[in-house]
mmCIF file as Biopython writes it, N, C-alpha, C and O atoms, coordinates in Angstrom:
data_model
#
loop_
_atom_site.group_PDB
_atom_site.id
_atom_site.type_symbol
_atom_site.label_atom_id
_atom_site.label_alt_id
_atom_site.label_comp_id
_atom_site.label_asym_id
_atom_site.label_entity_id
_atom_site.label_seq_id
_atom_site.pdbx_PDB_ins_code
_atom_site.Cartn_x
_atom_site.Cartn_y
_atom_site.Cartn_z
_atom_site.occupancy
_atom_site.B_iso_or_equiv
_atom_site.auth_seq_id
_atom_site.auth_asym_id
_atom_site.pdbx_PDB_model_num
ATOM 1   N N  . UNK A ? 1  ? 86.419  134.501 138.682 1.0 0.0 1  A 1 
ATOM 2   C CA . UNK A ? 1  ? 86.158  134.245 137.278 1.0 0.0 1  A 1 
ATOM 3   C C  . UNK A ? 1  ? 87.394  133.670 136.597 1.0 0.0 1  A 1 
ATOM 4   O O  . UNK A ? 1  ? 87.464  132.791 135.739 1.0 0.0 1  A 1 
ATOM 5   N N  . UNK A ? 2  ? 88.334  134.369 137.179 1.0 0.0 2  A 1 
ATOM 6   C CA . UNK A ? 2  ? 89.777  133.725 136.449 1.0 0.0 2  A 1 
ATOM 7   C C  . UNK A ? 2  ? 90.354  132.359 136.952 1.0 0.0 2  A 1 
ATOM 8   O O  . UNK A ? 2  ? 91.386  131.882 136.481 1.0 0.0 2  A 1 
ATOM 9   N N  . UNK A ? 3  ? 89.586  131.733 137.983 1.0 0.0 3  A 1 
ATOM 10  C CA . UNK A ? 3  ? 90.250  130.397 138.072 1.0 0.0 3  A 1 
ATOM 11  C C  . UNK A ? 3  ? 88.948  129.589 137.821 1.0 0.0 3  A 1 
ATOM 12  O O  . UNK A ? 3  ? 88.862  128.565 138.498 1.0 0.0 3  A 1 
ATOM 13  N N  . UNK A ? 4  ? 87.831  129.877 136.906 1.0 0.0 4  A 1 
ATOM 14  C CA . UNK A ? 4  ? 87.270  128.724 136.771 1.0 0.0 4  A 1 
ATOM 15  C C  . UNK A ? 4  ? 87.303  128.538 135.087 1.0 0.0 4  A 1 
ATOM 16  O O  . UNK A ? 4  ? 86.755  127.584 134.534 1.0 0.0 4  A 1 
ATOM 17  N N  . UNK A ? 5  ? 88.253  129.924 134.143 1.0 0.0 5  A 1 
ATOM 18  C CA . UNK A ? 5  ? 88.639  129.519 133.161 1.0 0.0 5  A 1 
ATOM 19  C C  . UNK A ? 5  ? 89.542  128.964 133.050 1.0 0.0 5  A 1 
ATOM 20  O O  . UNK A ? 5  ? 89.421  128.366 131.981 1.0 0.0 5  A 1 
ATOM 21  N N  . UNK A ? 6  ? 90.659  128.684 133.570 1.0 0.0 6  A 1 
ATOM 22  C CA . UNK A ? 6  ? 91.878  128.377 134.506 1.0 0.0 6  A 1 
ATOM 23  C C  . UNK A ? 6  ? 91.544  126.465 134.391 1.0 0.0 6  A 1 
ATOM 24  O O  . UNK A ? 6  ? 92.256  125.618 133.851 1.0 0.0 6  A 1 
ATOM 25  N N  . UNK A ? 7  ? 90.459  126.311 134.984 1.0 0.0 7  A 1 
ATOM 26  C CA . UNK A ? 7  ? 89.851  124.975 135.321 1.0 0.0 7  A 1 
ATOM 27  C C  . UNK A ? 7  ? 89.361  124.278 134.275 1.0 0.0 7  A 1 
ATOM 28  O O  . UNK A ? 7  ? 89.547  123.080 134.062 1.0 0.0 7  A 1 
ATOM 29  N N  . UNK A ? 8  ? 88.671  125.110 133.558 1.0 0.0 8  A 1 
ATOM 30  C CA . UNK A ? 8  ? 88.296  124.351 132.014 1.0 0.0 8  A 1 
ATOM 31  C C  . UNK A ? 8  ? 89.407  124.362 131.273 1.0 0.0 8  A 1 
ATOM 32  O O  . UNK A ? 8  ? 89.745  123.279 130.795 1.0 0.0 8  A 1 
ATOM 33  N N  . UNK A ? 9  ? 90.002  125.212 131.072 1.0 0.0 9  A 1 
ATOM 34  C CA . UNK A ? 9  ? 91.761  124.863 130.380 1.0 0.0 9  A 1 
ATOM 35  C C  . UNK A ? 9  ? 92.084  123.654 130.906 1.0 0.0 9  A 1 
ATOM 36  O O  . UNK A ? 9  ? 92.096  122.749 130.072 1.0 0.0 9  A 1 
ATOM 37  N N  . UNK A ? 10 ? 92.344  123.355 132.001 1.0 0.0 10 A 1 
ATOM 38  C CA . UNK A ? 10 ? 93.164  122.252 132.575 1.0 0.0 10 A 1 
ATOM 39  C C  . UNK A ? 10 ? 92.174  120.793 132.319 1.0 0.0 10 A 1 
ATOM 40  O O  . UNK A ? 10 ? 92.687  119.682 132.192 1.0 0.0 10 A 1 
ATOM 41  N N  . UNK A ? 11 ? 90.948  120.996 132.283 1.0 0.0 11 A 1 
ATOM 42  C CA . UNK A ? 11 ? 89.982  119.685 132.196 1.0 0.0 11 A 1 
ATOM 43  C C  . UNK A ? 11 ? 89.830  119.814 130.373 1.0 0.0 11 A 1 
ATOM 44  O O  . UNK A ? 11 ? 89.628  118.691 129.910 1.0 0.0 11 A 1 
ATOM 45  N N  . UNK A ? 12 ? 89.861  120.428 129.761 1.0 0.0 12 A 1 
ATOM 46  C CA . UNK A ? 12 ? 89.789  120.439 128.295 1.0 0.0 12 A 1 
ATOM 47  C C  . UNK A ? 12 ? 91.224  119.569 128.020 1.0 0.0 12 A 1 
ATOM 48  O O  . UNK A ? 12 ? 91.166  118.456 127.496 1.0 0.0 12 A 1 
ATOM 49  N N  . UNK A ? 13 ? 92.443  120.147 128.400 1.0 0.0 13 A 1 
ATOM 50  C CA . UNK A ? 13 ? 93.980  119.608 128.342 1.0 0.0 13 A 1 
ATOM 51  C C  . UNK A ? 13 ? 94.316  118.221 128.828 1.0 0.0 13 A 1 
ATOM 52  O O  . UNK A ? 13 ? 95.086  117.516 128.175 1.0 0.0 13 A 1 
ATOM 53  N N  . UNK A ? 14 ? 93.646  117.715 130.196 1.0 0.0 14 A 1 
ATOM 54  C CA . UNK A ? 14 ? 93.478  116.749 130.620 1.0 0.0 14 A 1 
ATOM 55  C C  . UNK A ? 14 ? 92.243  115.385 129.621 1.0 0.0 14 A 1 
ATOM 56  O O  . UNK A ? 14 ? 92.226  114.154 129.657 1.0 0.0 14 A 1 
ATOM 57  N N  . UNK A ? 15 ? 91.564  116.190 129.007 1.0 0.0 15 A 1 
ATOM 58  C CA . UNK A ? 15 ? 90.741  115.492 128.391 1.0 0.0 15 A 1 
ATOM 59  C C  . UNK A ? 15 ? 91.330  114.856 126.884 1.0 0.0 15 A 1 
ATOM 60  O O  . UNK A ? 15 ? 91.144  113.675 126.591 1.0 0.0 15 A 1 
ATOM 61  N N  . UNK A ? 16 ? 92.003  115.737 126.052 1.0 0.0 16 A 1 
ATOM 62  C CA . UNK A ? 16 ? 93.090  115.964 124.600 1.0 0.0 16 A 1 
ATOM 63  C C  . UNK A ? 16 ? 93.735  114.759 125.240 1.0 0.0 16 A 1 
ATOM 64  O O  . UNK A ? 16 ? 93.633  113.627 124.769 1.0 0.0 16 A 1 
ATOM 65  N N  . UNK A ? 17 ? 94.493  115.095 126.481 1.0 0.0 17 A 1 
ATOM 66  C CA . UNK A ? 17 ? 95.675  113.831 126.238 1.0 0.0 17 A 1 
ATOM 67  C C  . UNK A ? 17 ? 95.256  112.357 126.793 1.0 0.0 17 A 1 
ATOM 68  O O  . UNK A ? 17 ? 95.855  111.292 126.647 1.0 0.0 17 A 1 
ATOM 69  N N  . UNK A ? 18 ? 94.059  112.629 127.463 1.0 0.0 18 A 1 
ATOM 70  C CA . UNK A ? 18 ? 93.492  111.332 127.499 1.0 0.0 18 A 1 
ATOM 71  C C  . UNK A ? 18 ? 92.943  110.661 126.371 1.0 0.0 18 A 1 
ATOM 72  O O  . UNK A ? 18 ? 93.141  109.454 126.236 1.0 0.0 18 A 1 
ATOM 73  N N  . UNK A ? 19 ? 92.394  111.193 125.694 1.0 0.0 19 A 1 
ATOM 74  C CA . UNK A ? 19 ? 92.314  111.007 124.035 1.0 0.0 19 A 1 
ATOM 75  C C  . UNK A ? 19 ? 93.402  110.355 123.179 1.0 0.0 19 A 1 
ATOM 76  O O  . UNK A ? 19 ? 93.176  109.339 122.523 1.0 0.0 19 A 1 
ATOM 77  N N  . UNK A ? 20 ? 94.682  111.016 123.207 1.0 0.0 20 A 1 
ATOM 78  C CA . UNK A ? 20 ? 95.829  110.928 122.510 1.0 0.0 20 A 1 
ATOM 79  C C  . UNK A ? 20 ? 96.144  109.354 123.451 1.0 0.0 20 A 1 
ATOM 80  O O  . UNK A ? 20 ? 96.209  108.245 122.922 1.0 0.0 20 A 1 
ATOM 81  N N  . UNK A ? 21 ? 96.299  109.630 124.880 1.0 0.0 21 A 1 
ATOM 82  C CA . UNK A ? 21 ? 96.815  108.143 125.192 1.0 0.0 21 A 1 
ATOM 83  C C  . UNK A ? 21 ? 95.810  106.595 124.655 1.0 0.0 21 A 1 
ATOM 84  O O  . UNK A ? 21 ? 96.365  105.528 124.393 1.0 0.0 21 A 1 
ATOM 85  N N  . UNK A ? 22 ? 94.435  106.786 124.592 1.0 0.0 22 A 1 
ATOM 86  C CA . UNK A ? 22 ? 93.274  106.117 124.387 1.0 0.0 22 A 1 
ATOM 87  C C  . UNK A ? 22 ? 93.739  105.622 122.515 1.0 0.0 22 A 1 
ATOM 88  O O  . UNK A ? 22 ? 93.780  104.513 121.983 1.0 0.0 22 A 1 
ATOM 89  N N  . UNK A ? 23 ? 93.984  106.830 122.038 1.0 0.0 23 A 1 
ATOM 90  C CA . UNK A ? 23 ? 94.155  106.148 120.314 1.0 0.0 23 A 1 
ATOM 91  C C  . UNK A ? 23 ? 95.758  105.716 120.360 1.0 0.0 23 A 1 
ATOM 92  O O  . UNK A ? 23 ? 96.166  105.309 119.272 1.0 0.0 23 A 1 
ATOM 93  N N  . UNK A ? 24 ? 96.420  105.728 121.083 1.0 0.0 24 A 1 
ATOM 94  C CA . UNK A ? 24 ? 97.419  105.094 121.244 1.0 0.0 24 A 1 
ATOM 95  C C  . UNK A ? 24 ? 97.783  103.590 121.712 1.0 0.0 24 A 1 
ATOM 96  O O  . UNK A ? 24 ? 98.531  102.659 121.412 1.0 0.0 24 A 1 
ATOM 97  N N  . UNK A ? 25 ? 96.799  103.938 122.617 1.0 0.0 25 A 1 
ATOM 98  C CA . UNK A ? 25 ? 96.477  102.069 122.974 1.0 0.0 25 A 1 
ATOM 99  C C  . UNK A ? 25 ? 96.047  101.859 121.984 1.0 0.0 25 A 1 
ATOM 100 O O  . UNK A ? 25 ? 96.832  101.064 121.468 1.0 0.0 25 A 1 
ATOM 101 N N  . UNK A ? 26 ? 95.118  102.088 121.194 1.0 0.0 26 A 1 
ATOM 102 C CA . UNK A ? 26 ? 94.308  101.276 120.278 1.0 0.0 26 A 1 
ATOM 103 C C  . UNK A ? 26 ? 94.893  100.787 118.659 1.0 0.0 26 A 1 
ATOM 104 O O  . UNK A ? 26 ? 94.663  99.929  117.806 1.0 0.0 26 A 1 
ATOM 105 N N  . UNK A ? 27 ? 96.152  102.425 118.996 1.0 0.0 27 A 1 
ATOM 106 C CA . UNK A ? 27 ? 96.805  101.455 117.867 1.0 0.0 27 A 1 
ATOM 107 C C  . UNK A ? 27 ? 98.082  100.749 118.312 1.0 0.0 27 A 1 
ATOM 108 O O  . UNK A ? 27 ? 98.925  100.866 117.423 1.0 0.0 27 A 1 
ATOM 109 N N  . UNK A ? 28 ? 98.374  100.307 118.984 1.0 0.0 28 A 1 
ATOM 110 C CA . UNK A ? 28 ? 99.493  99.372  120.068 1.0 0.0 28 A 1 
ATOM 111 C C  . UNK A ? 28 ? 98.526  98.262  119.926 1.0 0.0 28 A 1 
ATOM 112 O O  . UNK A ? 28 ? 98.788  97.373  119.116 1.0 0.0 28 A 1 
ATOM 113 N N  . UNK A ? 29 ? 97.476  98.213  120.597 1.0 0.0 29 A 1 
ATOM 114 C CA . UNK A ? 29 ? 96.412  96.932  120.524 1.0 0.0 29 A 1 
ATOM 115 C C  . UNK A ? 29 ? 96.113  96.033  119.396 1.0 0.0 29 A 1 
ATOM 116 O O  . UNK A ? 29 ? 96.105  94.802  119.414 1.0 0.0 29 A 1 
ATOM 117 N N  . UNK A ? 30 ? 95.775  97.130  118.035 1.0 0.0 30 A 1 
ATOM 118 C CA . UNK A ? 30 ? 95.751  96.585  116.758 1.0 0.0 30 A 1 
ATOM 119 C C  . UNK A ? 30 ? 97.296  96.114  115.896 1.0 0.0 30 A 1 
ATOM 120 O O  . UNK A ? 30 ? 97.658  95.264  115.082 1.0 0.0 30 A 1 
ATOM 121 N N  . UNK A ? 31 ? 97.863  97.225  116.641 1.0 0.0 31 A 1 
ATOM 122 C CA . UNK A ? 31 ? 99.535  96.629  115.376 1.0 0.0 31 A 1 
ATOM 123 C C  . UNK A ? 31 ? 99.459  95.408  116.354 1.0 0.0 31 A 1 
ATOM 124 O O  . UNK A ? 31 ? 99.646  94.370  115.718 1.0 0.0 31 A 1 
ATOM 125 N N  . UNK A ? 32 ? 99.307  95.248  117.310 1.0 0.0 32 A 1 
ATOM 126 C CA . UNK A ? 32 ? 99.879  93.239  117.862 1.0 0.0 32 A 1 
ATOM 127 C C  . UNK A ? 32 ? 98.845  92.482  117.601 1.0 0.0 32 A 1 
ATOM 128 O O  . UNK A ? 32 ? 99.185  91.379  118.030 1.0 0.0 32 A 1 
ATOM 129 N N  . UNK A ? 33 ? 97.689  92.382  117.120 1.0 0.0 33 A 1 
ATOM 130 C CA . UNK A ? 33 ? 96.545  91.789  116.799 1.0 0.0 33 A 1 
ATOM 131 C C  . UNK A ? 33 ? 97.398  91.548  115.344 1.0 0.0 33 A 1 
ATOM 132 O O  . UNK A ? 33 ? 97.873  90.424  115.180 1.0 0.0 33 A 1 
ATOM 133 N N  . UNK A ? 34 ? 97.590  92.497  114.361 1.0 0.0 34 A 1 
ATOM 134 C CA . UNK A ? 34 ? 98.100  92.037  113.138 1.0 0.0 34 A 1 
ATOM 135 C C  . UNK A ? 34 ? 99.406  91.460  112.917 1.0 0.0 34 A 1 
ATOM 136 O O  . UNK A ? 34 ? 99.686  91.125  111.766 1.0 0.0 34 A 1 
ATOM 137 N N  . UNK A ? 35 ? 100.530 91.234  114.151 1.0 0.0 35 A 1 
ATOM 138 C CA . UNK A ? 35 ? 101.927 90.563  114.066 1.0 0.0 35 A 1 
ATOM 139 C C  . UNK A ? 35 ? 101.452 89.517  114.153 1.0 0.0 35 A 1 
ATOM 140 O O  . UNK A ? 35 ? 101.832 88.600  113.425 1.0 0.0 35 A 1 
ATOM 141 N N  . UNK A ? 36 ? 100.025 89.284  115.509 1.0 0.0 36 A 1 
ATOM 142 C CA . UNK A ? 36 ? 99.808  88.037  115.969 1.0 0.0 36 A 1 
ATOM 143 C C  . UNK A ? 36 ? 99.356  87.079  114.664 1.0 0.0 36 A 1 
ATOM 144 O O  . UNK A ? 36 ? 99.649  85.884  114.620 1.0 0.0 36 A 1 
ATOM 145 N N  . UNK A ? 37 ? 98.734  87.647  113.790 1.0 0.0 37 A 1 
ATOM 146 C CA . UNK A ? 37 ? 97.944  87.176  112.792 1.0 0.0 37 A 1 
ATOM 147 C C  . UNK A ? 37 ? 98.616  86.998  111.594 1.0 0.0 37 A 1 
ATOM 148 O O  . UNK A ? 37 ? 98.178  86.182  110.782 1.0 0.0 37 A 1 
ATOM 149 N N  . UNK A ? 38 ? 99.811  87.768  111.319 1.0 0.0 38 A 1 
ATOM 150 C CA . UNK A ? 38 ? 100.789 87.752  109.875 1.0 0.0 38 A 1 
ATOM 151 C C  . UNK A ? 38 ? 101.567 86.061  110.401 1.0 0.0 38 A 1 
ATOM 152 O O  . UNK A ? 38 ? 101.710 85.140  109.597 1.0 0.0 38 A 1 
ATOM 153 N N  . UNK A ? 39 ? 101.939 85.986  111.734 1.0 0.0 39 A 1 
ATOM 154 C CA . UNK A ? 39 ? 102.513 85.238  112.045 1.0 0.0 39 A 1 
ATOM 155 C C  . UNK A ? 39 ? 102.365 83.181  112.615 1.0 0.0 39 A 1 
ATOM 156 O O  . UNK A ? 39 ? 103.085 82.210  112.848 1.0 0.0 39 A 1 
ATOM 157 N N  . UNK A ? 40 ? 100.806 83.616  112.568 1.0 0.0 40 A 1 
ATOM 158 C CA . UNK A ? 40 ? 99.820  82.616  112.200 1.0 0.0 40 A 1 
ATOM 159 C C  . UNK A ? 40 ? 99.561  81.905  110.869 1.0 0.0 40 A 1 
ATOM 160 O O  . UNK A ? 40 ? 99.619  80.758  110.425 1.0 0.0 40 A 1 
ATOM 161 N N  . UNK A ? 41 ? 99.234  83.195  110.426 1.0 0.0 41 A 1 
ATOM 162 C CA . UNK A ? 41 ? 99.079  83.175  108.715 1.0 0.0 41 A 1 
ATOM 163 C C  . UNK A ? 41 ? 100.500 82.217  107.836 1.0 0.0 41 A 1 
ATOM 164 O O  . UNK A ? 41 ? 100.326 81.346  106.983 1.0 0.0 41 A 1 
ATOM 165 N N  . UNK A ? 42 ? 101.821 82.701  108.355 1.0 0.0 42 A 1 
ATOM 166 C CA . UNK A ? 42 ? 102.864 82.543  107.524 1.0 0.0 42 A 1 
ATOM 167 C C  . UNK A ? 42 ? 103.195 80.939  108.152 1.0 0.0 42 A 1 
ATOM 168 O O  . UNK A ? 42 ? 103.934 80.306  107.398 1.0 0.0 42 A 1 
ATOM 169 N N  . UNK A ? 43 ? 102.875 80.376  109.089 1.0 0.0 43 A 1 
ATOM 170 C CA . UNK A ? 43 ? 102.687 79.383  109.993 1.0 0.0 43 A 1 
ATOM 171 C C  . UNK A ? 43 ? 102.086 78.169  109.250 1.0 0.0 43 A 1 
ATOM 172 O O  . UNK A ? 43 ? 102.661 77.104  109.025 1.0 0.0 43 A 1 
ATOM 173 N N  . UNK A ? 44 ? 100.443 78.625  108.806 1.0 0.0 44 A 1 
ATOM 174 C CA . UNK A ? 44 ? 99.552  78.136  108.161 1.0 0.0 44 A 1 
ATOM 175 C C  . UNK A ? 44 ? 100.496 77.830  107.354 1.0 0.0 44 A 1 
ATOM 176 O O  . UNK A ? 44 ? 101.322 76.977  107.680 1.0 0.0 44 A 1 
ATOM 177 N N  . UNK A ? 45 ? 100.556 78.518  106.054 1.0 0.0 45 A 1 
ATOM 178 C CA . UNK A ? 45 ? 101.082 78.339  104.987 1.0 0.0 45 A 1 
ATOM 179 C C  . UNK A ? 45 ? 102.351 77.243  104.778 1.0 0.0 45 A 1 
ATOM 180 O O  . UNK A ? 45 ? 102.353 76.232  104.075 1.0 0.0 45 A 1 
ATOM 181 N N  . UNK A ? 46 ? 103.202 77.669  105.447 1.0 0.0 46 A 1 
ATOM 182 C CA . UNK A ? 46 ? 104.624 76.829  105.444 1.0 0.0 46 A 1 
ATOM 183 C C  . UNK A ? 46 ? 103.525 75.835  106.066 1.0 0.0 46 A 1 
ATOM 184 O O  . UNK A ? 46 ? 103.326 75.183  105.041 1.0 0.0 46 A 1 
ATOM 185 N N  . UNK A ? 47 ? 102.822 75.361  106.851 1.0 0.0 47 A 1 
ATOM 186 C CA . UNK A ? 47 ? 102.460 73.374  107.033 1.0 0.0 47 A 1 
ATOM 187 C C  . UNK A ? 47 ? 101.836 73.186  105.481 1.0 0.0 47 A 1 
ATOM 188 O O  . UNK A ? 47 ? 102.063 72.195  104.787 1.0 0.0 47 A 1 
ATOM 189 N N  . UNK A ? 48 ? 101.178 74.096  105.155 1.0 0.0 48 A 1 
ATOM 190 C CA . UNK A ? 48 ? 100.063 73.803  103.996 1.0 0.0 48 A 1 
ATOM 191 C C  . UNK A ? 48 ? 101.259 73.232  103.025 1.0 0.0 48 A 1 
ATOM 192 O O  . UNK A ? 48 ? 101.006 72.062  102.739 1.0 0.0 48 A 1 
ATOM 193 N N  . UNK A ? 49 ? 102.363 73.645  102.486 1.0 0.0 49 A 1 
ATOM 194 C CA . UNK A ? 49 ? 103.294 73.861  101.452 1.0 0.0 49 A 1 
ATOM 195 C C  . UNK A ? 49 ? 103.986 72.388  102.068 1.0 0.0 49 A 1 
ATOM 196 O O  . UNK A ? 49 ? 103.941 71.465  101.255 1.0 0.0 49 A 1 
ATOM 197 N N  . UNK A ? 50 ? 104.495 72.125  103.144 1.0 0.0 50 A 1 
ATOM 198 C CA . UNK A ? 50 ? 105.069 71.147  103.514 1.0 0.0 50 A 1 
ATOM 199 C C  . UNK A ? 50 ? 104.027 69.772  103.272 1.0 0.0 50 A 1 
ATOM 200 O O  . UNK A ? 50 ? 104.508 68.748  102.787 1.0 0.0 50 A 1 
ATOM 201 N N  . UNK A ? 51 ? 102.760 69.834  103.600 1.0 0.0 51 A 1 
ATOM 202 C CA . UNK A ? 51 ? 102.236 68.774  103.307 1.0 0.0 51 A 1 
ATOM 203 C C  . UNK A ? 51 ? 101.865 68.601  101.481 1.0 0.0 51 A 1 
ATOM 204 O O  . UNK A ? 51 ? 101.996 67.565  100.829 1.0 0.0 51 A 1 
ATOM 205 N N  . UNK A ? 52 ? 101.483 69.668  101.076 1.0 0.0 52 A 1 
ATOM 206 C CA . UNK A ? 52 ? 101.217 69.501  99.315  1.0 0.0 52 A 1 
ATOM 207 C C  . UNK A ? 52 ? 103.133 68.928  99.017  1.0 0.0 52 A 1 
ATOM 208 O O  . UNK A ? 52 ? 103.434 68.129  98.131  1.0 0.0 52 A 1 
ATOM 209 N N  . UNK A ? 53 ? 104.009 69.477  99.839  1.0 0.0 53 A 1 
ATOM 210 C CA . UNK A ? 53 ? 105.869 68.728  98.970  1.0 0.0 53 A 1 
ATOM 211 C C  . UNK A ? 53 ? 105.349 67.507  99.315  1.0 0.0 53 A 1 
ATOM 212 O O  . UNK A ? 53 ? 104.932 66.862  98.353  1.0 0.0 53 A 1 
ATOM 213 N N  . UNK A ? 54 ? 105.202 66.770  100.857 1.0 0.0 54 A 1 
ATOM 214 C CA . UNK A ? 54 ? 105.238 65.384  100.956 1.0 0.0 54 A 1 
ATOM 215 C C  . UNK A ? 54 ? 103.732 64.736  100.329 1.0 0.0 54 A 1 
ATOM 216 O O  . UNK A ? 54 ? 103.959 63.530  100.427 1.0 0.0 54 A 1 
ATOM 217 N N  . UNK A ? 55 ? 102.836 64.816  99.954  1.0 0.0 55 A 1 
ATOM 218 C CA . UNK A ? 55 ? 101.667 64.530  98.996  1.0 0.0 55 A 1 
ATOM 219 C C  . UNK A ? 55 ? 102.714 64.268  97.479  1.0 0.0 55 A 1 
ATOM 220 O O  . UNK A ? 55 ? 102.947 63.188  96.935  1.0 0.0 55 A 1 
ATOM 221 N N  . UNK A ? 56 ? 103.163 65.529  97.105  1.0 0.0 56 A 1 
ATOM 222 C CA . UNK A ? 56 ? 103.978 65.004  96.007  1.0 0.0 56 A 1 
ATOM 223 C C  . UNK A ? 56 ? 105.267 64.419  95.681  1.0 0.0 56 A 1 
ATOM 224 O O  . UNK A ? 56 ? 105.723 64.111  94.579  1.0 0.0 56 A 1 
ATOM 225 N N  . UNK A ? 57 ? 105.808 64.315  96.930  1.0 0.0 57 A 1 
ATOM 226 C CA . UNK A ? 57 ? 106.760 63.060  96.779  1.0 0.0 57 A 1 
ATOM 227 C C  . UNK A ? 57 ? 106.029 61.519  97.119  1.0 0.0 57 A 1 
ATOM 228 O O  . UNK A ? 57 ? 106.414 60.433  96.683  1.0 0.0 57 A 1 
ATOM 229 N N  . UNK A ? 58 ? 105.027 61.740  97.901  1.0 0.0 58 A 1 
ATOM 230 C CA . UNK A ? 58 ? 104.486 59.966  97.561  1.0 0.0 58 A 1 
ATOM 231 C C  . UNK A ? 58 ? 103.968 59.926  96.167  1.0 0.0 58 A 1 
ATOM 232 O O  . UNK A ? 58 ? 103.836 58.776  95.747  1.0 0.0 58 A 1 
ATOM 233 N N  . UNK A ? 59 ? 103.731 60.606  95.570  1.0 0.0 59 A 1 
ATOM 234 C CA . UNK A ? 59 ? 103.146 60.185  94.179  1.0 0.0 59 A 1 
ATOM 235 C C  . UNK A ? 59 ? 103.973 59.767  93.493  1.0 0.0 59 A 1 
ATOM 236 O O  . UNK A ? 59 ? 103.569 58.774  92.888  1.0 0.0 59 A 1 
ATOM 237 N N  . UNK A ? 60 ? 105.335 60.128  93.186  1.0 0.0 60 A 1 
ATOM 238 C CA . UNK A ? 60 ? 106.391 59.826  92.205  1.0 0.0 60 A 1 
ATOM 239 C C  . UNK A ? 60 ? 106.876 58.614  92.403  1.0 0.0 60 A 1 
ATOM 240 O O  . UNK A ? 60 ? 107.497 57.966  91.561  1.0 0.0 60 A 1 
ATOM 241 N N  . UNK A ? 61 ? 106.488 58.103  94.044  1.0 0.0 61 A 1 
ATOM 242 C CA . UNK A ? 61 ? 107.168 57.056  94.274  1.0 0.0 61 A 1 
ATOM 243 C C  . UNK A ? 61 ? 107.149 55.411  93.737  1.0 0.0 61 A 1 
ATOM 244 O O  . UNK A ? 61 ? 107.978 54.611  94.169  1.0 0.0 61 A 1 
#
């Protein structure tokens, strides 16, 4: 009787930290999904800004 509570301890414990490693990937997975994307984003922008400067330097010209 005492080693098959013994056994569910250890498969309950084994189960927690498989859990803990699982939401750990997932937030490792998501924080680089959002560097990947801030860094896209800020990418975008600086061409967007560079083409509206040269748009408005041909106009003055």
């Amino acid at each position: 009787m005492g080693f098959q509570n013994m056994s569910i301890n250890m498969r309950l414990k084994g189960t927690k930290t498989q859990s803990i490693l699982e939401y750990a990937a997932l937030i490792l997975i998501v924080s680089l999904a959002m560097g990947v994307m801030v860094v896209y984003l800020q990418r975008a922008v600086s061409v967007r800004m560079r083409h509206m400067a040269q748009e408005l330097n041909e106009t003055n010209r």
